[in-house]
C-alpha positions as CSV (number, residue, x, y, z in Angstrom):
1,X,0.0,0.0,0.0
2,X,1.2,3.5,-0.9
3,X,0.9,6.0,1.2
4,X,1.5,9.6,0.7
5,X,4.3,8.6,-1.8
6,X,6.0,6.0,0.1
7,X,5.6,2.8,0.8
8,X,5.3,1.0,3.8
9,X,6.2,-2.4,4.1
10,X,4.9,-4.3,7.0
11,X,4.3,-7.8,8.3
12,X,0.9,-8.8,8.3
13,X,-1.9,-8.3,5.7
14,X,-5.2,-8.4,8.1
15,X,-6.2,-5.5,10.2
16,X,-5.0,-4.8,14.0
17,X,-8.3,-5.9,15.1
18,X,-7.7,-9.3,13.6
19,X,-4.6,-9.5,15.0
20,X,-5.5,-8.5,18.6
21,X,-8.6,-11.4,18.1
22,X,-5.6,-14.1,17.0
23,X,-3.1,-13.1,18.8
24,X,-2.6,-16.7,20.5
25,X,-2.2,-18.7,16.7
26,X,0.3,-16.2,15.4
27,X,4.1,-17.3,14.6
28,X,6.8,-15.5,15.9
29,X,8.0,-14.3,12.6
30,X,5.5,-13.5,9.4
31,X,6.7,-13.3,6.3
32,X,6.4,-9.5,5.0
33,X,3.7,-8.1,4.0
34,X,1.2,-5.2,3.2
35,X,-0.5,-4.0,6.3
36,X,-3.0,-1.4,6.5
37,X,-2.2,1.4,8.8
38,X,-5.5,3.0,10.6
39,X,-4.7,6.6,9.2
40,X,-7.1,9.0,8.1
41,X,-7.2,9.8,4.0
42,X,-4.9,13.0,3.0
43,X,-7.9,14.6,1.9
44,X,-9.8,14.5,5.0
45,X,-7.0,15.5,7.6
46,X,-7.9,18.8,9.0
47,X,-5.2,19.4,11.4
48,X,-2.6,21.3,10.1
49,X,0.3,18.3,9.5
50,X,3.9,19.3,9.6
51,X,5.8,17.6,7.1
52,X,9.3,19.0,7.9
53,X,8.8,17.4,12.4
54,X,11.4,15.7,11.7
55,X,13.7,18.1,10.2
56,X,12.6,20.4,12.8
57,X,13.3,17.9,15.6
58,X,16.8,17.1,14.5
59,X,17.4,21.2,14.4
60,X,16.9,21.1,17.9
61,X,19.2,18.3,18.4
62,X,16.5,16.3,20.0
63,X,16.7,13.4,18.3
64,X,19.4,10.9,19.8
65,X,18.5,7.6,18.1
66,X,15.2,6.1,16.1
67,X,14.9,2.9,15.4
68,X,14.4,3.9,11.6
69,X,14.5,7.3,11.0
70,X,13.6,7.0,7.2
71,X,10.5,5.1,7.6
72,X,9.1,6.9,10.2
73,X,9.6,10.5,8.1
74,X,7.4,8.4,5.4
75,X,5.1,7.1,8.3
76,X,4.9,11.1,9.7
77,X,4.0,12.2,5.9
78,X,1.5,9.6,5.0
79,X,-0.6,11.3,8.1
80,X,-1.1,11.3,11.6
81,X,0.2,8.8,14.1
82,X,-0.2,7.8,17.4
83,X,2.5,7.9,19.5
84,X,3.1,7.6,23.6
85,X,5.3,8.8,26.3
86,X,5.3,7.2,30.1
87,X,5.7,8.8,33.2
88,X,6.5,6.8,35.9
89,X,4.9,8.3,39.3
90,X,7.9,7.4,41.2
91,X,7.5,11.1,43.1
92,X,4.0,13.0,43.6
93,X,5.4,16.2,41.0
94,X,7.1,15.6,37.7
95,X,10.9,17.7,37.6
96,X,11.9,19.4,34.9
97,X,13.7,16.7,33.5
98,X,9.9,15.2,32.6
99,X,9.5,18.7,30.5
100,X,11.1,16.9,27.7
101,X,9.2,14.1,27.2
102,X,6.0,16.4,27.8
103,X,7.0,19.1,25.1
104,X,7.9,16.1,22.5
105,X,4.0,14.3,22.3
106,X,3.0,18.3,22.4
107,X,5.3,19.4,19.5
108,X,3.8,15.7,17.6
109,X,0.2,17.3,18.7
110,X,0.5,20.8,17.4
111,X,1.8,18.8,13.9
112,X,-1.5,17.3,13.9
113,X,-0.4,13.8,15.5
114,X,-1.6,11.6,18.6
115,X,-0.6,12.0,21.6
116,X,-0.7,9.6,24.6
117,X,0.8,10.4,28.1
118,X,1.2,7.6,30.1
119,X,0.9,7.4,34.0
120,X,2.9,4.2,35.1
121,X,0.9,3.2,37.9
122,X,1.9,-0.3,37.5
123,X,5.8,0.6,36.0
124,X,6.1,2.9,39.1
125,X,5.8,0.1,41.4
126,X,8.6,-1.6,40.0
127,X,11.3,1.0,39.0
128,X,13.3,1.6,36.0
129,X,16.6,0.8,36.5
130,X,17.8,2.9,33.7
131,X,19.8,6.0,34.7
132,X,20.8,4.8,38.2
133,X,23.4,3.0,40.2
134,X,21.5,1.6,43.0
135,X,17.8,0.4,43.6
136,X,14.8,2.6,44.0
137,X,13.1,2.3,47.1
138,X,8.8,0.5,46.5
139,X,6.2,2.9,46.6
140,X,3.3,1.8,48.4
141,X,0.3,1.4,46.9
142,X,-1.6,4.2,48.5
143,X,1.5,6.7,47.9
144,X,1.4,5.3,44.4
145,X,-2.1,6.2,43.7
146,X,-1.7,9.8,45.4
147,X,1.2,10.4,43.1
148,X,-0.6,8.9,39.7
149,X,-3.5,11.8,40.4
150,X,-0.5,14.6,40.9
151,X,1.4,13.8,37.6
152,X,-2.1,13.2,35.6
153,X,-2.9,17.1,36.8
154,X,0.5,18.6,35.7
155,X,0.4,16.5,31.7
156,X,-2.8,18.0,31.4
157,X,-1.0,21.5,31.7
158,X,1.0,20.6,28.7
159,X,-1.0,18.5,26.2
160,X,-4.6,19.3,24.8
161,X,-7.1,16.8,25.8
162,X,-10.2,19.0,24.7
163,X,-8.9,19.3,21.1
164,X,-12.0,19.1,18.6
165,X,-9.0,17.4,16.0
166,X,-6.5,15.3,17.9
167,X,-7.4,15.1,21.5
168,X,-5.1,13.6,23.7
169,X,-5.6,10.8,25.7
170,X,-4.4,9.8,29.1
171,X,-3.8,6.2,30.3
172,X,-2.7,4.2,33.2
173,X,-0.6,0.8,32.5
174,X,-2.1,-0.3,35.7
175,X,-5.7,-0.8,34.3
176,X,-4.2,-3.6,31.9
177,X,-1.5,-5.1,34.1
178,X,-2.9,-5.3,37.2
179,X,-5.5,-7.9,36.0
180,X,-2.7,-10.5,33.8
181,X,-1.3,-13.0,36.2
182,X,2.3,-13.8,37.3
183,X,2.1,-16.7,34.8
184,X,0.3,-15.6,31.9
185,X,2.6,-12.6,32.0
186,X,5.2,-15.2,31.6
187,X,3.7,-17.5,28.9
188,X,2.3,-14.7,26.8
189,X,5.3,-12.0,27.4
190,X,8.0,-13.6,28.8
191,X,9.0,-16.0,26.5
192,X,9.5,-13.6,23.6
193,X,12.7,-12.4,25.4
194,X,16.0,-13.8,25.5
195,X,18.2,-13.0,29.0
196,X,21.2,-12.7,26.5
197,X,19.9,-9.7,24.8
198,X,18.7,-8.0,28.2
199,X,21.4,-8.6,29.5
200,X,23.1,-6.6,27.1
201,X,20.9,-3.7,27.2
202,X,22.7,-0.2,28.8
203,X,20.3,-0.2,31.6
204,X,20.8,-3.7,32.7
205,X,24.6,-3.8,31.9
206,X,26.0,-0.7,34.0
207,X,24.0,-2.2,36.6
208,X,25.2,-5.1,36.8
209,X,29.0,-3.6,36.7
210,X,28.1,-1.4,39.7
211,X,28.6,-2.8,43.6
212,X,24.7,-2.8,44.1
213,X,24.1,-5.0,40.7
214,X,20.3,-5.3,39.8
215,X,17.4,-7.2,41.7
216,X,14.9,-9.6,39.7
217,X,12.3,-6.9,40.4
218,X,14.1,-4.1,38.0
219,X,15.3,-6.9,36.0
220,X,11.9,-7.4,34.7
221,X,10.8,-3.4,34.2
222,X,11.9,-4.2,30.7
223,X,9.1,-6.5,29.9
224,X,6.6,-4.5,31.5
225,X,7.9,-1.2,29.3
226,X,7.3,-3.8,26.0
227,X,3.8,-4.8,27.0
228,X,2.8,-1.3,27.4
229,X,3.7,-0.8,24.3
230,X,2.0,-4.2,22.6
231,X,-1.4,-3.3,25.0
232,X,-1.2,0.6,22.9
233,X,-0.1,-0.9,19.6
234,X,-3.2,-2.9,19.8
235,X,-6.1,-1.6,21.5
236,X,-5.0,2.7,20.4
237,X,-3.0,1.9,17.2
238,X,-0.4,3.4,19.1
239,X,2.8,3.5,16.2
240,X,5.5,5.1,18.3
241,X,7.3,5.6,21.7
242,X,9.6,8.2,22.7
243,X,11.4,8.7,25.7
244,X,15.2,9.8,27.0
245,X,18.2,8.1,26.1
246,X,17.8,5.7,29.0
247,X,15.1,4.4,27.8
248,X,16.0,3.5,24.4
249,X,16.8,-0.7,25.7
250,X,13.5,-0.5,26.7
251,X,11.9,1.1,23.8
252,X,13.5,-1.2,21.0
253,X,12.2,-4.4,23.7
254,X,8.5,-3.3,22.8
255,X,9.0,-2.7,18.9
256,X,10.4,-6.3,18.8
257,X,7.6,-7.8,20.8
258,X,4.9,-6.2,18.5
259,X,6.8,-7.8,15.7
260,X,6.8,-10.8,17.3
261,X,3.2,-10.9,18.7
262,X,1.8,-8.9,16.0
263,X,4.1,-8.9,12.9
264,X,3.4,-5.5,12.6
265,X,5.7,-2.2,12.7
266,X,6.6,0.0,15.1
267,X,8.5,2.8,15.7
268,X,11.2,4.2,18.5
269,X,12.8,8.0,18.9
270,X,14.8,8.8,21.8
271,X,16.0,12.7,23.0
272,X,18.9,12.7,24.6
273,X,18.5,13.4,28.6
274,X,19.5,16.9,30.2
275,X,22.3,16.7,32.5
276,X,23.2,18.6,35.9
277,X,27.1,20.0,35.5
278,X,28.4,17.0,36.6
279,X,27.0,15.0,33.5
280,X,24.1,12.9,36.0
281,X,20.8,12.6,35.0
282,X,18.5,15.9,35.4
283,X,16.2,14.5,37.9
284,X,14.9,14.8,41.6
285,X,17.3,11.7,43.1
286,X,20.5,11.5,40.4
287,X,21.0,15.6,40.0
288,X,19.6,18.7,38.8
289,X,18.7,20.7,41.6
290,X,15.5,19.0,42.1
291,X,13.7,21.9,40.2
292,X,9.9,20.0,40.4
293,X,7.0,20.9,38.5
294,X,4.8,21.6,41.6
295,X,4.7,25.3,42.6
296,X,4.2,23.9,45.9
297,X,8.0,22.4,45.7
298,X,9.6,24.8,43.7
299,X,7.5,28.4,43.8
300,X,7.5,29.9,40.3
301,X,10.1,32.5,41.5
302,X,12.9,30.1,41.6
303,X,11.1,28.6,38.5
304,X,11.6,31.0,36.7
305,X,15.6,32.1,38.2
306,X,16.0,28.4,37.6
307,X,15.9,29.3,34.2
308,X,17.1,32.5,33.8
309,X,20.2,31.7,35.8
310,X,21.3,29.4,32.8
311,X,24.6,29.3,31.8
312,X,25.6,31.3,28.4
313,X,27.1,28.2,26.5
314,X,23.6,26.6,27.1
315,X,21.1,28.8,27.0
316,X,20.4,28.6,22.9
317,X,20.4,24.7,22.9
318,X,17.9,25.2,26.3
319,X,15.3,27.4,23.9
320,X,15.2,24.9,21.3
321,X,14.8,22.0,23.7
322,X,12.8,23.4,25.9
323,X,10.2,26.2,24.3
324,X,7.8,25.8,21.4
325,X,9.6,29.0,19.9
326,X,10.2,28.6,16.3
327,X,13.4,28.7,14.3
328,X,12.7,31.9,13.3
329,X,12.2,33.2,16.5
330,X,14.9,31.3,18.5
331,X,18.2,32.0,15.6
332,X,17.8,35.9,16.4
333,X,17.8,35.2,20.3
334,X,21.3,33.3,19.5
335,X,22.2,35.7,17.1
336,X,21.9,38.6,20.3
337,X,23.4,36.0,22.8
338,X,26.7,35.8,20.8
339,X,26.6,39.5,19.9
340,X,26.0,41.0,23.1
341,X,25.6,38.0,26.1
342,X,25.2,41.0,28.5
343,X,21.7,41.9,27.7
344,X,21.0,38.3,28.9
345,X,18.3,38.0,26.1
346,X,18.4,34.7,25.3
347,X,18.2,33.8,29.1
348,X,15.0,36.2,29.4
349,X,13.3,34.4,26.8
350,X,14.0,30.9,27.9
351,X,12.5,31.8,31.1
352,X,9.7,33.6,30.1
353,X,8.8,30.8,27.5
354,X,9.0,28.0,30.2
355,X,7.5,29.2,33.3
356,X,4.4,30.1,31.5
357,X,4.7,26.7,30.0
358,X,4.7,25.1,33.3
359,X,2.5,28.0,36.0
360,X,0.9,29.9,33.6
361,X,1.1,33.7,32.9
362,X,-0.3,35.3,35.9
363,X,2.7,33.6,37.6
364,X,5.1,34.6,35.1
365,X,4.1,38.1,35.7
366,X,4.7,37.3,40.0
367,X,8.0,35.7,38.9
368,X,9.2,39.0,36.7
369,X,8.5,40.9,39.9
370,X,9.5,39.2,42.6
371,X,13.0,39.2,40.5
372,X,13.3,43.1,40.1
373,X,13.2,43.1,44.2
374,X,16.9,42.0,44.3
375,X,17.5,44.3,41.3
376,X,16.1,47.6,43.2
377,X,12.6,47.4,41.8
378,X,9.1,48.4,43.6
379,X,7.7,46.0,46.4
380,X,4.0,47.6,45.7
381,X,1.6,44.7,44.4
382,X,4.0,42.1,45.4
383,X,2.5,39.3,47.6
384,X,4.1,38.1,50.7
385,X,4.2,34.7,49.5
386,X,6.3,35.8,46.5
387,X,8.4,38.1,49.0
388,X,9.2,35.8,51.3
389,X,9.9,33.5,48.5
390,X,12.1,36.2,47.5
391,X,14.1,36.9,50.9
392,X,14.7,34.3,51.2
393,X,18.2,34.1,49.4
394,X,19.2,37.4,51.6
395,X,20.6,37.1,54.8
396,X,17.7,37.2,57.7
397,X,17.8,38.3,61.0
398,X,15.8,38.5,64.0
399,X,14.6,41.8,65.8
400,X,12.6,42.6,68.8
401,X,9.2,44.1,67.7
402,X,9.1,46.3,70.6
403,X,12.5,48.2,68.7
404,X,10.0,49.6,66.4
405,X,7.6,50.4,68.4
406,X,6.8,54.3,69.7
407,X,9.4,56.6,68.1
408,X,11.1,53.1,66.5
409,X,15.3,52.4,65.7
410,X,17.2,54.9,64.4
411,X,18.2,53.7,60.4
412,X,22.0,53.4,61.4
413,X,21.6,51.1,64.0
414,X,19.7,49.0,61.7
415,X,22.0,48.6,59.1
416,X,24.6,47.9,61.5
417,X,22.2,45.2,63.4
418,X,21.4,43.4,59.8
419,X,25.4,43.4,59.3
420,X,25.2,45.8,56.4
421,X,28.0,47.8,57.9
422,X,30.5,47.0,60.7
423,X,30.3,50.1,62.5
424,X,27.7,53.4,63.2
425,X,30.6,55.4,61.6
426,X,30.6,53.2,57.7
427,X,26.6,53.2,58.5
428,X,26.6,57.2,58.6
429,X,28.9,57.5,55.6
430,X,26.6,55.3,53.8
431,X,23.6,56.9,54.2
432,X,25.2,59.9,52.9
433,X,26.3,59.2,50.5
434,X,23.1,57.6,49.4
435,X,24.1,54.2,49.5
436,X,21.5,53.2,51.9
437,X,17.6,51.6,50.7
438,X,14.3,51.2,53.1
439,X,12.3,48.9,51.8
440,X,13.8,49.5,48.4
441,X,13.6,53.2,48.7
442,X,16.3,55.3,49.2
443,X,17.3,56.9,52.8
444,X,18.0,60.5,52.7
445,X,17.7,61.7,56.0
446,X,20.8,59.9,58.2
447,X,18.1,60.8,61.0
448,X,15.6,58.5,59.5
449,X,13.7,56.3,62.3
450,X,12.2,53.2,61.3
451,X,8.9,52.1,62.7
452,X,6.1,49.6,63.0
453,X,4.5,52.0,60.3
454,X,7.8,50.3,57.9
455,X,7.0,46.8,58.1
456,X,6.2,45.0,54.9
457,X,3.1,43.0,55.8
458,X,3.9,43.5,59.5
459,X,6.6,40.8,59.6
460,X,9.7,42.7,58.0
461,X,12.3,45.4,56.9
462,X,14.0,45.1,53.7
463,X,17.3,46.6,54.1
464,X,19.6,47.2,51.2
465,X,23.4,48.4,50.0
466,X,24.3,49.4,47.2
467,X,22.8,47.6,44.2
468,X,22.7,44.4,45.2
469,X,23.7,43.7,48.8
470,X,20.5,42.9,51.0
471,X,19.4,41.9,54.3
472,X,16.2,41.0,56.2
473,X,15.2,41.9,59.5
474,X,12.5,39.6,60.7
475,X,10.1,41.5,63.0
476,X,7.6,39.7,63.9
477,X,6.9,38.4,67.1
């Protein structure tokens, strides 16, 4: 069968239907033939198709390895396909690591393709050994559960599941391998693998070089990864599976199980992962800074300084791998960033791009303010949430309330209490010569008393040196 000019060759001439109802009498191996793919004629697609994802995902270096890159560019251009991307809830927020398997099904949904996020509720209990040198510790079932509802909340910030043309769909592996038994799993799943060739799978093999080795448990993730991807290949036509580097041992052990079980295609594209400065795994437990998803865990503030704090010689490759800028927007960005790094351009885009991404606008707009504190600007219309958030990085002290009280403390002793100056003598020369800020307004009178009437929402003084020196004074009883 031809489809959009090229020609897919595949392994079984019946439908997928068939093939799910016979499953049991198939052969291992089929000769090839011409299978029908479920996909929509040219003339009736009405989502906008981009023909050049491919191109546009090598651009932004995010593809690592496929398990044939050729077909699937004539698979993408014949029309839309289905493809997945799991999650295992192994924590009850997703990090920022997660954001690149999140923007990949979105960048396949705004081409007009498929997306399915998965929540491993069955995978999570087990662990994927990939990426780490010594064994997770079990979830139990009801933390499990708790942190399957968190993560379902946070994809549905990133992928449309009310679209009219290519809604996405959420899943849970532990609705269909909860019910299979410890022996059918074995007859029906098991037996397709050989132990030589998982062995020799990345994951497995560092593992088992470490001093921990591997336990039977992650041992078998593999074959649970693969039957997730058999379970969507048959009942959601599901065609491809992308994931990070790590998971790429995993990824090729489903597309050989649907040929075996099915004798049908599929497909495998792994990004590469984003690592901390000392090359481990971006991630809450292997590096990165644990930077979650959750603005309970990490407030949009340090979100978004996360971000912007990103080092020059990344910050281009961050916008391509991390926005949904185009090419046209991101090459002047890096364009400015070599010109004139100062301006800090590129970093201001990344972070703008990604924190309203992940918390939205409104919080974007918090974030942008609550950063101009430490850079002099206004504290009107900030909340204390976002100020405290803020203060936090300055040095904080402790002051009597009663000190303000009545007439209140004189502004020298202040700055010399909050260890802004080491004497009443370098306090008085700063405060004339203007050096000294109130709240981020600047003292003029070297008299200048501060009272309870100065206390941001009745708790504290913002004290301040210079352009950037700060400190805190804590007032509240």
């Amino acid at each position: 069968m031809r489809l959009g000019g090229g020609e897919l060759r595949l392994c079984y001439g019946g439908t997928l239907a068939d093939i799910a109802e016979n499953e049991s009498v198939l052969p291992d191996r089929l000769p090839a033939a011409t299978f029908p793919l479920s996909v929509l004629p040219l003339a009736t697609i009405t989502c906008p198709v981009n023909m050049n994802l491919i191109e546009d995902l090598q651009w932004r270096g995010l593809i690592a390895d496929c398990t044939d890159i050729a077909g699937l560019g004539q698979r993408l251009a014949a029309g839309p396909i289905t493809l997945y991307c799991g999650f295992d809830p192994t924590g009850d927020s997703l990090h920022v690591g997660h954001l690149m398997g999140q923007l990949m099904l979105r960048r396949f949904q705004l081409a007009g393709h498929h997306p399915i996020p998965l929540a491993g509720g069955a995978t999570g209990m087990i662990g994927d050994p990939g990426g780490r040198s010594t064994e997770r510790n079990l979830l139990g079932r009801e933390e499990l559960a708790h942190n399957v509802e968190c993560i379902k909340r946070q994809l549905a910030k990133f992928i449309d599941f009310d679209s009219t043309q290519n809604p996405a769909r959420l899943v849970d592996n532990a609705e269909w391998t909860a019910p299979v038994t410890f022996l059918d799993f074995l007859r029906d799943i098991g037996k397709h693998f050989s132990v030589n060739v998982m062995l020799a799978k990345d994951s497995v093999r560092s593992r088992l070089e470490s001093d921990s080795g591997i336990s039977y448990t992650e041992f078998s993730y593999m074959l649970l990864q693969a039957h997730d991807f058999l379970h969507l290949r048959k009942t959601h036509d599901c065609e491809l599976q992308v994931g990070g580097t790590d998971q790429y041992g995993n990824i090729t052990a489903g597309v050989d199980l649907i040929r075996k079980k099915l004798g049908v295609v599929a497909w495998g594209l792994v990004f590469p992962l984003i690592t901390d400065a000392a090359g481990k795994k971006f991630g809450k437990s292997t590096g990165g800074g644990s930077v979650w998803l959750d603005p309970a865990k990490t407030s949009p503030y340090r979100f978004y300084q996360f971000f912007i704090n990103t080092e020059d010689s990344m910050v281009v490759e961050h916008l391509k791998k991390f926005t949904l800028l185009s090419r046209e927007e991101i090459e002047p960005l890096a364009a400015e960033q070599a010109r004139n790094p100062g301006t800090r351009a590129a970093q201001k885009a990344l972070a703008r791009e990604v924190t309203t991404l992940v918390h939205g606008p409104d919080a974007l707009q918090s974030a942008v303010k609550a950063s101009e504190i430490l850079f002099g600007g206004t504290i009107e219309g900030v909340s204390e949430k976002v100020f405290q958030d803020v203060v936090g990085e300055a040095p904080t002290k402790n002051l009597e309330p009663s000190r303000l009280e009545g007439a209140g403390a004189s502004i020298i002793d202040l700055v010399v209490h909050a260890g802004l100056a080491p004497s009443k003598g370098q306090a008085r020369k700063d405060l004339e010569a203007g050096g000294i800020y109130l709240n981020n307004v600047r003292v003029a009178e070297v008299a200048r008393m501060v009272t309870t009437a100065d206390r941001l929402f009745g708790k504290f003084v913002l004290l301040r040196k210079g352009k950037r020196t700060y400190a805190v004074l804590n007032v509240h009883a």
